[in-house]
C-alpha positions in Angstrom: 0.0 0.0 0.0 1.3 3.2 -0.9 0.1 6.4 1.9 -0.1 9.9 0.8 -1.1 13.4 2.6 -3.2 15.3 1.3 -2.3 19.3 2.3 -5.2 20.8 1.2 -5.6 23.2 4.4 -2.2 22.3 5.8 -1.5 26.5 5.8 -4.1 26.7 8.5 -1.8 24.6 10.7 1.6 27.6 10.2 -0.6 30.3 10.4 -2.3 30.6 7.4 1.0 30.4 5.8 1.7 28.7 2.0 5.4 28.2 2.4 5.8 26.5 5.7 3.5 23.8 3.9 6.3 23.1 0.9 8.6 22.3 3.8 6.2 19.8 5.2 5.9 18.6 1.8 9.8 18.0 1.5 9.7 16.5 4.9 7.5 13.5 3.5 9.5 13.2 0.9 12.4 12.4 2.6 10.4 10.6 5.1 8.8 7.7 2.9 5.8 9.1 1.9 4.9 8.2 -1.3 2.0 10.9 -2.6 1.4 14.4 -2.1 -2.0 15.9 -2.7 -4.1 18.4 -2.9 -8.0 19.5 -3.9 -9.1 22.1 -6.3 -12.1 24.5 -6.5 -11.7 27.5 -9.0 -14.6 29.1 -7.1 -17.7 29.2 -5.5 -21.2 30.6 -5.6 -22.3 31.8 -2.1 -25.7 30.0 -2.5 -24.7 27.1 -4.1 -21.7 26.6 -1.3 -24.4 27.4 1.7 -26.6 24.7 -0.2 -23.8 22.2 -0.6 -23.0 22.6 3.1 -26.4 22.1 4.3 -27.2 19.2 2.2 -23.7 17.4 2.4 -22.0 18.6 5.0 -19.2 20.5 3.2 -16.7 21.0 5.5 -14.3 24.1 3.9 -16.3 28.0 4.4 -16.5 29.9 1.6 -13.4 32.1 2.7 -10.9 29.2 2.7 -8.0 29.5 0.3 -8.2 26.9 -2.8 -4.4 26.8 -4.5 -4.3 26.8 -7.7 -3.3 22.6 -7.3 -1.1 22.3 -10.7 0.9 25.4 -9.8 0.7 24.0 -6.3 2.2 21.0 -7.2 4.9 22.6 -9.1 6.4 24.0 -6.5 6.1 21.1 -4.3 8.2 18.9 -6.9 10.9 21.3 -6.8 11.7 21.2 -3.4 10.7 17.0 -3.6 12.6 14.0 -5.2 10.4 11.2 -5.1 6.6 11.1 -4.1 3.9 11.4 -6.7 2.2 15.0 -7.2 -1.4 14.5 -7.1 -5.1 16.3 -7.1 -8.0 14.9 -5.7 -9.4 15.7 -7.9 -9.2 18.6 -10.3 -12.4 19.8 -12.1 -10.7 18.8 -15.3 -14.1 19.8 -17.7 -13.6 23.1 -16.4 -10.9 24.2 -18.1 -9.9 23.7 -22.0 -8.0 20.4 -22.4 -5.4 21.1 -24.7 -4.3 23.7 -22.0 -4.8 21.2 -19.5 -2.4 18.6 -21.1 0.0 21.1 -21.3 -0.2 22.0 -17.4 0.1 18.3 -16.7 2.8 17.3 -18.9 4.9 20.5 -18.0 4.6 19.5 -14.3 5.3 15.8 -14.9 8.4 16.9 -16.9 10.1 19.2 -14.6 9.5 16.5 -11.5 11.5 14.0 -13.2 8.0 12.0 -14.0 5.7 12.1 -11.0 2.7 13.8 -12.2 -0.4 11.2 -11.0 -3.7 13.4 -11.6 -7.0 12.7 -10.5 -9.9 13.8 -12.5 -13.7 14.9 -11.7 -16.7 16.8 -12.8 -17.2 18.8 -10.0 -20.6 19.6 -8.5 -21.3 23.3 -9.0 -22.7 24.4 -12.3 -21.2 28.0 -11.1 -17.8 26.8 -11.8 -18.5 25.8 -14.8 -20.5 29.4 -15.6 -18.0 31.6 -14.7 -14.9 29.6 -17.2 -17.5 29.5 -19.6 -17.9 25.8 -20.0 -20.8 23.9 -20.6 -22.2 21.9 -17.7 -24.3 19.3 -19.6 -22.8 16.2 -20.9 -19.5 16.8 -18.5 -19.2 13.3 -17.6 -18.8 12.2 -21.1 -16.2 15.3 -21.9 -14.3 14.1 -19.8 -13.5 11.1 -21.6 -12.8 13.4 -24.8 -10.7 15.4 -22.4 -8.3 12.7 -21.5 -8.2 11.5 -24.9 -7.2 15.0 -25.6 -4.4 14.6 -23.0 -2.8 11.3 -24.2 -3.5 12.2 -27.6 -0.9 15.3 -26.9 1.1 14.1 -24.5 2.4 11.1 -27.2 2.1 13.0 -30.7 3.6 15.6 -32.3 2.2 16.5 -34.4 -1.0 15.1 -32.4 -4.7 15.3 -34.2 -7.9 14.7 -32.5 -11.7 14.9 -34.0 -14.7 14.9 -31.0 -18.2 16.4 -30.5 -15.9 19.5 -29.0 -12.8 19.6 -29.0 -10.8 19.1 -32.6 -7.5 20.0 -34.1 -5.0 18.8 -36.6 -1.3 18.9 -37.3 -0.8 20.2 -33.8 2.6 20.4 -31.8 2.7 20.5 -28.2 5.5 19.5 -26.4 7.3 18.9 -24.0 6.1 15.7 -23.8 5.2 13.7 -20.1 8.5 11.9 -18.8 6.1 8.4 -18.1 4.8 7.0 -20.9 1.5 6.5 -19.1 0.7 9.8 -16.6 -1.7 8.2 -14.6 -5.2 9.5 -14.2 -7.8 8.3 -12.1 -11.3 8.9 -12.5 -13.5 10.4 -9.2 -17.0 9.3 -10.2 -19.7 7.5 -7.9 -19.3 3.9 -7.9 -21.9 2.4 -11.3 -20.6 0.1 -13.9 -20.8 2.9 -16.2 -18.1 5.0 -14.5 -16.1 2.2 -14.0 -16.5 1.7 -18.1 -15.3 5.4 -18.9 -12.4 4.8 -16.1 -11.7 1.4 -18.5 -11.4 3.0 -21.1 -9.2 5.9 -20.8 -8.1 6.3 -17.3 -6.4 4.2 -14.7 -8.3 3.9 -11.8 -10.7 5.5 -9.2 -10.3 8.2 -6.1 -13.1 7.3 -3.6 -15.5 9.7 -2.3 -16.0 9.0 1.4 -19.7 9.0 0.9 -19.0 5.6 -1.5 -17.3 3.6 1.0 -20.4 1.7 2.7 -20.0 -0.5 -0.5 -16.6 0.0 -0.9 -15.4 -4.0 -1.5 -18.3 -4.4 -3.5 -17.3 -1.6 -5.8 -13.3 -2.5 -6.0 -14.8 -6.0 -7.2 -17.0 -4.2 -10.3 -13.5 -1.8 -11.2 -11.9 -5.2 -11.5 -14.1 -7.0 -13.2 -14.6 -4.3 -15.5 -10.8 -3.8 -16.3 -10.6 -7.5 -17.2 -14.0 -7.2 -19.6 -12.0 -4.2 -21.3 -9.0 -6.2 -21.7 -6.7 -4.4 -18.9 -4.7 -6.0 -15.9 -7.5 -6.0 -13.4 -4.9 -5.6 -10.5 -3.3 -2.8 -11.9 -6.3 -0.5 -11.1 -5.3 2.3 -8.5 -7.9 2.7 -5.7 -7.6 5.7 -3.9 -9.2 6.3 -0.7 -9.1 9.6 1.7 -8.9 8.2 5.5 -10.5 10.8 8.1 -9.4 10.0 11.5 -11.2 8.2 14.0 -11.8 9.7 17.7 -12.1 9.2 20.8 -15.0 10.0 22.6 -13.2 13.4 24.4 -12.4 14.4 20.4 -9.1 13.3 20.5 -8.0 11.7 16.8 -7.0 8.1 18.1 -4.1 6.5 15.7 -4.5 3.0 15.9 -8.3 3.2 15.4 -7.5 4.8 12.2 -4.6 2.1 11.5 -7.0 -0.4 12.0 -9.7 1.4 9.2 -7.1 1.8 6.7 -5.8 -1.9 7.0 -9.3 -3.2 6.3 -9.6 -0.5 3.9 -6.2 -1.9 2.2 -7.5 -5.6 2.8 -10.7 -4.8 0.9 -8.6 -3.5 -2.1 -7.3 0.2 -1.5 -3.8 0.7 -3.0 -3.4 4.2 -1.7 -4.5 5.6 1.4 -4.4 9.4 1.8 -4.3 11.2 4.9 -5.0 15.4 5.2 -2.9 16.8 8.4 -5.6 19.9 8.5 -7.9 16.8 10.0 -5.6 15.2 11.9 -3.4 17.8 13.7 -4.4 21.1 15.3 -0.7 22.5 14.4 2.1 22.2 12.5 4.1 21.0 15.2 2.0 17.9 15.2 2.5 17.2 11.4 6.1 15.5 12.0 4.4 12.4 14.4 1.2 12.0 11.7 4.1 11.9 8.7 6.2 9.1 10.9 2.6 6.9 11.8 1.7 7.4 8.0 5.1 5.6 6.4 5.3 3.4 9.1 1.4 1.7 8.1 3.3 0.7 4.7 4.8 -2.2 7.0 2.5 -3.1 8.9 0.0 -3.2 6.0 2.4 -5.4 4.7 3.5 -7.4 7.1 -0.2 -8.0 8.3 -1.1 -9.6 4.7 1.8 -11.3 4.9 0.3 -13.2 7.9 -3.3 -13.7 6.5 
């Protein structure tokens, strides 16, 4: 199992301060972590965020600072070596995709290859307003929009013909250092997601509101890569782990170890963990990086036994 943190927040823990966070970011590195995250909103509506709040419990206020996550991420794979630079997930139908694949392939280039992006559709049609994107039909642009992607991140020159997006005899470079930037899809559990994720991307980031049928659902995403043709064990499952607590409100560790092993058990390959939920400051963030890396072997060494 590979662990990640996510740092969406993490400024709240220095102070409201951005550049403390790149320093926990190269602390992890070192450390063993093997995934750095973040989220991405471009923006909200007041209404529709008071809405979203009330009827699923959205946990950031409207004032809270949303990094821009690929320009984020740049600057935490300069001052990184090894972990993977990921979103979870970037509303990728809200911006154009060829300017999209360039943003990913640039930052996958100048970290040496570590660019691993996860991909949604967002909820709020007022994000998708105000960049001037159509809302309708997003679930199926996104396909197009990856296609886009490895169409330019492979070709040059690179040609591509869909119901929106076209062009021809079109140079782009540089080029991805992978040969495969992985993308993984963060869509509700159906077999139709788990087709489009299939066909074009590489495997799923799990909405915590998904994981009351969360075996079930890893079972489907296998089964479906194998119907497609793919190695079904080569799907990434991505889940976020919220800490457990203790009754007083303090977050208790081995409660949570104990979730993300059965999480791991029932198919997770990467288990992400946002110090803005587990630690109250940034002086905390050092003994949540060391538990994280050290659940890699116990994961292991519990299957091991089984």
């Amino acid at each position: 199992m590979q662990v990640g943190l996510n740092i969406l927040g993490a400024e709240n823990l220095y102070g409201g301060q951005i550049r403390p966070v790149l320093r926990l970011a190269a602390d992890a590195d070192r450390a063993g972590v093997d995934m750095i995250s973040t989220g991405d909103h471009i923006g909200f509506n007041a209404a529709a965020h008071a809405q979203r709040v009330e009827t699923n419990g959205f946990p950031f206020p409207l004032e809270h600072d949303w990094y821009e996550p690929l320009s984020l991420l740049s600057s935490v794979a300069a001052v990184t070596d090894r972990v993977l630079l990921n979103v979870s997930v970037l509303i990728a139908t809200v911006r154009p995709p060829v300017l999209l694949a360039k943003q990913i392939a640039t930052l996958d280039a100048i970290s040496g290859g570590r660019a691993a992006i996860g991909m949604g559709v967002g909820w709020q049609e007022a994000e998708y307003t105000a960049t001037n994107m159509p809302f309708d039909a997003r679930f199926g642009r996104m396909e197009d929009t990856v296609r886009v992607c490895r169409e330019l991140w492979t070709k040059a020159p690179a040609n591509f013909q869909g119901r929106e997006f076209s062009f021809a005899d079109f140079h782009s470079l540089p080029f991805p250092v992978q040969e495969r930037v992985p993308v993984i899809f963060g869509f509700g559990p159906s077999r139709r997601n788990f087709d489009r994720i299939a066909r074009v991307a590489d495997g799923w980031t799990v909405n915590p509101a998904d994981m009351q049928t969360f075996s079930q659902s890893v079972s489907l995403l296998r089964d479906t890569f194998a119907e497609h043709g793919r190695d079904p064990d080569s799907a990434v499952v991505q889940v976020s782990v919220a800490p457990e607590r203790r009754d007083d409100g303090t977050v208790d560790l081995d409660a949570t170890a104990d979730k993300t092993h059965a999480w791991h058990d029932a198919g997770a390959t990467v288990a992400v963990f946002r110090p803005a939920t587990f630690c109250t400051a940034g002086e905390e963030v050092p003994q949540l990086i060391d538990w994280a890396v050290g659940l890699k072997s116990t994961t292991d060494d519990t299957r091991e036994g089984q």
